[in-house]
Phi, psi and omega in degrees: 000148203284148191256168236268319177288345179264296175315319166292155200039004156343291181276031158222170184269090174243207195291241255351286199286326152341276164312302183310329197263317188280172153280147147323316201274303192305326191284302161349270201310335170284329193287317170297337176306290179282325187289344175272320193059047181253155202302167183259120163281148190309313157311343143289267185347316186300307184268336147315323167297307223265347166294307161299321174303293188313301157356278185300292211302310163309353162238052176062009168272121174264354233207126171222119176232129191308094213242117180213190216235073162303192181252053155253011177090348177224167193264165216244160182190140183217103185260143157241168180270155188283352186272123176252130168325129192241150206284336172274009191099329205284205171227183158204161172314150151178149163207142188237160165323336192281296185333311221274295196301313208260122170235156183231076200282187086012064182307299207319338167239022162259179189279131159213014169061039149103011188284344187190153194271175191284341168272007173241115207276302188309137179250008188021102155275138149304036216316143188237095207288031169216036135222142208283193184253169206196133170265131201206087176077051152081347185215152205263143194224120172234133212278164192187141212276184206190107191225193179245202187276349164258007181110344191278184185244127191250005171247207193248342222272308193313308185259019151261000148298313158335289191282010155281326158304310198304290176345286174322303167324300197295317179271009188266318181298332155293319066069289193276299178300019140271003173087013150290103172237016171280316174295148197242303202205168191245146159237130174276112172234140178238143152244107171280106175292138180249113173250149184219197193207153178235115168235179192295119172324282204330299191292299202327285186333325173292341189256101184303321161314298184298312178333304180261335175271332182093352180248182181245125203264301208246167183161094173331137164307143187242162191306318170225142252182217207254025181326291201288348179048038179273333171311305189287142177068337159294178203277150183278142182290185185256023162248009166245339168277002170267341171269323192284341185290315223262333186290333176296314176287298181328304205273324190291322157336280169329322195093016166266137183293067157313144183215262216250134191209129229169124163315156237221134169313296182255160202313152185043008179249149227209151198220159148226154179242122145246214195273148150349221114152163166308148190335287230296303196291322190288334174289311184307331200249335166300325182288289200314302190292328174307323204263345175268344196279305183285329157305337159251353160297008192244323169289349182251017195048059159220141177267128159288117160258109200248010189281160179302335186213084187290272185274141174304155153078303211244162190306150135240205175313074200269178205194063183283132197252115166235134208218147213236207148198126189226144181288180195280355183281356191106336203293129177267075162357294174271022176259124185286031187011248232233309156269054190318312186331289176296347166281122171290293190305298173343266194320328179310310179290336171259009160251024157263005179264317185331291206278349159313286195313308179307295190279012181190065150283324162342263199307359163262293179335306181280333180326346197230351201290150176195149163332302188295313175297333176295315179247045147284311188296141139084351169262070177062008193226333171198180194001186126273208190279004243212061092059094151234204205223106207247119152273327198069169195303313216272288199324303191296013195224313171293328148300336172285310165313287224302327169287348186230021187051012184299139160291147137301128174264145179282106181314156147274134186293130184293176192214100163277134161217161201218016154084006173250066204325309199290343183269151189264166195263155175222143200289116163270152194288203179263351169225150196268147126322085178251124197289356186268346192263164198279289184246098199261126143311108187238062164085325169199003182231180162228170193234104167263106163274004200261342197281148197290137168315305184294350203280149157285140167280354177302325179286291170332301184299322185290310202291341169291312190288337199285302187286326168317303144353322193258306206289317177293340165312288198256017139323291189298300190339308202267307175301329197273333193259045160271128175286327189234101203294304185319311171282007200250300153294333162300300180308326174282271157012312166290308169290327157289327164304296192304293213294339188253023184287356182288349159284354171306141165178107166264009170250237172256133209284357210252340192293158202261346161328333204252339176284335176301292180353290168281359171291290185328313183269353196048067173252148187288124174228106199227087209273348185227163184293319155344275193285135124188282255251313193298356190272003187278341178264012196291134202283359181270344156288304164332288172300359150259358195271272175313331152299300163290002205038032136310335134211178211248184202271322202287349178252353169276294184304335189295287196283005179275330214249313182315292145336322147286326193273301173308325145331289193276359177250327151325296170301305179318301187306309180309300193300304184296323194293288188305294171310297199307322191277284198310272172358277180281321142322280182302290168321294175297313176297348171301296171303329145306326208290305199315319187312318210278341193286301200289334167292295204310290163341308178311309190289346180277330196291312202290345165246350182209073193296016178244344189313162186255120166253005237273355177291295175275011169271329183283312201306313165331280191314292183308296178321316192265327160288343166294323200267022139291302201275358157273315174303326230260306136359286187306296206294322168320312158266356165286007197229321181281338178291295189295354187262331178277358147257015184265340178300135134330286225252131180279346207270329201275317183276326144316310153321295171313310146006282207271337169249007161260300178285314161320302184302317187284022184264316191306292147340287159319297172293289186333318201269341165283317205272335153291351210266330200294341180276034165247316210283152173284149208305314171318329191293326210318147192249011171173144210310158174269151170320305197293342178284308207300345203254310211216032175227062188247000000 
């Protein structure tokens, strides 16, 4: 193997390989493209194409596609070959700039909420040149936006550029009034943590749920489970550090920064951390890494689980987004540095997030909704549903001061020690971790917890860059026709800090005291995507979207119906999923177990006509009235699949979904998962928690 330095980035075109490949003048003119957004001339494009083209043919590429992110949540690809006909019979090698800028793929069967009918077919691809292209399975991939033939945006990629743009504007006019005039541009960096779960290929394959839903719809509670806190942060076994070293290669190949890999709160569940980087690039590397995680867990008989809650009873699955703003000079927009008190710009910034967050918690909220995710939120393993703010003591005693007019006295910095002279003492911070809270400050950033392991991060980052945005608009607004900027700003700060404190709650987000609470403050508790998704059209989400040009209304409306349709085609595939296990599954083996049990009684009485059976006659009983009350089940949910396909309105069928059919699903499953602690383990009609959990 390639030693670490060589190996990163290998399978990409980035500056390196750039500087090296290009003309000067040509490399110049892509640099200005991206640090600028000034248009690519076609003549540039030509020779970027055929310099990329050589590239890819020297590390075995025949094959090139436009790799972009449609609104089903995983990315899309259309490969052609690099050969064109040659005048002798033969072939030659091309790839032309038009090839590079332009793709026309086949619209007509991704979601598209109605932006266009299914007989207008056409489609655009983009390049989007300030991510680099990349070799992935034999073929050169170069991401690129995706749109429809009237223009509108039909991926996730288009409208976190936008709203990278918006930010951007917006905070360079804050930026310069304080008299920066070295920075050119604001940036948005996210890092994401990724948690997934690993089971056994083997086991997988037995289970029709996981195959088709990515959850476990039915599942006995197992003796044990994530009680013992032994899982976490332990050493990994060694079929899983062997998957996780070749998934560390895969990705370093890419140029993604994999940094941190680690167990998991629950049994068989598993986290990578990378490095820091730009939205736009970490969303791309975030896809990517999701799609390397099941391609090499598959080299390794293990199934990759990104869904947010594969199994009941143990935590599930998150995607914490920490995301941050820095000028293009290095400047961290949010590190309250050395005085937060005394820092101005800090505080401007971080209370235009305050007040973002207060004011379009909806729009952080559905930014996150997903089937899978609704039944995460709020169980005791991450957020609730309930949009609050983690500052910690020192931040929050400094708003306070500011608000109630007080001096700060500036703490001193503590000092840990830990009662051991050979270990050495270290400055603690000024703020604690908090896992309970949706959007905790964590030393310079902030960590949004609520989005689902499987969800693009791209939707969190637009409605975060989108609402931030607004609130600094109209910060500048107000600052720049200030006669006395000092007194101007104090007065802001302040006024914002009263009216948006209610969103502040630094304690525990899992006590159910804090959902009253927060009732109490009039914060939004929108526990499910059904309540969560109709607020995107809420006329106040229209007017910050549409102000910023981040989506147009007819592209709000589009991804509202999208969202919704996925919603509700997630449950169906679950709902149909549920019958098929009971019917052909469940049932039978129940009735086998009961036969054989009811042989067994005959033949005991029939040899000890005094014998006592009354264990395995109650076991009988109890079995056969649960395998009533699962037929009974069935028929309850075939008759709610056809009334949830009689809604017109996805928003009206959605609602049925989340308040009818989820609960009689719910139902179903109690009466499968007591009838699975009875049945004797041979009968069982599919692998168990404990296999699935705990047999790697």
């Amino acid at each position: 193997m390639k030693k670490l330095p060589e190996l990163f980035g290998c399978m990409v075109f980035n500056d390196t390989i750039m500087r090296q490949r290009l003309p000067e003048n040509t490399y110049q003119a892509l640099k200005r493209c991206v640090k600028d957004g000034t248009p690519l001339d076609l003549n540039v494009a030509n020779i970027v194409a055929n310099a990329m083209k050589d590239w890819a043919v020297e590390h075995g590429v025949t094959h090139y596609t436009h790799w972009f992110q449609p609104m089903t949540g995983v990315t899309a690809e259309k490969h052609d070959s690099f050969i064109s006909p040659a005048g002798d019979g033969g072939v030659i090698m091309e790839f032309s700039g038009k090839e590079l800028v332009k793709g026309e793929p086949d619209a007509s069967s991704f979601p598209s909420g109605g932006l266009r009918a299914t007989f207008e077919a056409r489609g655009y691809t983009a390049w989007d040149p300030t991510s680099y292209a990349f070799i992935k399975d034999g073929s050169l991939c170069i991401p690129t936006a995706f749109c429809s033939y009237t223009g509108e945006a039909l991926d996730k990629k288009t409208p976190l550029l936008r709203s990278m743009e918006a930010l951007d504007r917006q905070a360079m006019r804050i930026v310069r009034l304080f008299g920066n005039t070295s920075a050119r541009h604001v940036i948005t960096t996210v890092g994401p943590e990724q948690e997934y779960f690993l089971v056994d290929k083997a086991l997988f394959d037995q289970r029709l749920d996981l195959v088709f839903c990515g959850r476990t719809l039915f599942g006995a509670k197992p003796p044990k489970g994530q009680e013992l806190d032994d899982h976490y942060f332990g050493a990994i076994k060694p079929r899983i550090a062997a998957f996780m070293r070749e998934l560390d290669e895969e990705l370093w190949k890419l140029g993604i920064l994999a940094k941190t890999e680690h167990n998991e709160a629950a049994p068989a569940q598993h986290e990578l951390a990378p490095v820091f980087t730009t939205t736009n690039i970490a969303a791309d590397h975030n896809q990517l890494t999701m799609e390397m995680m099941k391609k090499v867990a598959l080299r390794h008989g293990l199934v990759c689980l990104l869904h947010e809650k594969p199994f009941a009873g143990v935590n599930g699955s998150g995607k914490h987004n920490n995301w941050s703003l820095s000028t293009d000079t290095g400047l961290n927009l949010l590190d309250p540095g050395e005085s937060p008190a005394e820092n101005a710009q800090f505080l401007l910034f971080l209370t235009a997030v305050i007040k973002a967050v207060d004011e379009y918690q909806e729009l952080l909220r559905l930014s996150v909704a997903t089937a899978g995710n609704d039944h995460r939120l709020g169980a005791l393993e991450a957020p609730p549903a309930v949009i609050s703010i983690f500052l910690g003591s020192e931040l929050s005693a400094i708003l306070e001061a500011i608000e109630t007019g007080q001096p700060y006295g500036r703490r001193k910095k503590e000092v840990m020690t830990v009662g051991v002279h050979t270990l050495p003492a270290f400055p603690k911070d000024t703020t604690d971790r908090n896992r309970t809270s949706p959007f905790a400050f964590t030393g310079n950033k902030f960590e949004f917890r609520m989005p689902g392991s499987a969800l693009s991060i791209s939707g969190p980052n637009i409605v975060l860059n989108t609402i931030v945005a607004e609130s600094l608009r109209q910060f500048a607004d107000e600052l720049e026709g200030a006669a006395d900027f000092t007194q101007a700003i104090n007065a802001l700060i302040k006024r914002t800090i009263k009216k948006h404190k209610r969103i502040i709650f630094n304690g525990n987000g899992y006590d159910e005291a804090w959902v009253e609470e927060a009732a109490r403050r009039g914060l939004a508790n929108l526990r499910t995507t059904a309540e969560a998704m109709p607020h995107f059209l809420d006329q106040k989400s229209m007017e910050v979207f549409t102000r910023h040009m981040v989506f147009s209304e007819v592209e709000i409306r589009s991804r509202t119906e999208i969202m919704l349709e996925s919603y509700n085609k997630t449950l169906n595939i679950e709902v149909l999923t549920m019958i098929d296990m009971i019917q052909k599954q469940i049932l039978p083996a129940v009735f086998r177990y009961i036969r054989d049990v009811s042989l067994s009684i005959t033949a005991m009485k029939q040899a000890v006509p005094d014998a006592s059976c009354t264990a395995a006659e109650e076991t009988v009983r109890r079995l056969s009235a649960l395998a009533d009350e699962l037929s009974s089940g069935v028929q309850e949910l075939n008759v709610q699949y056809e009334q949830a396909h009689a809604f017109a309105s996805t928003t009206a069928c959605a609602r049925f979904y989340a308040d009818s059919v989820i609960p009689a699903m719910q139902k179903a499953r109690a009466a499968a998962d007591e009838i699975e602690s009875l049945l004797g383990d041979e009968y069982k009609p599919f692998p168990s928690y404990s296999d699935l959990l705990f047999r790697i």
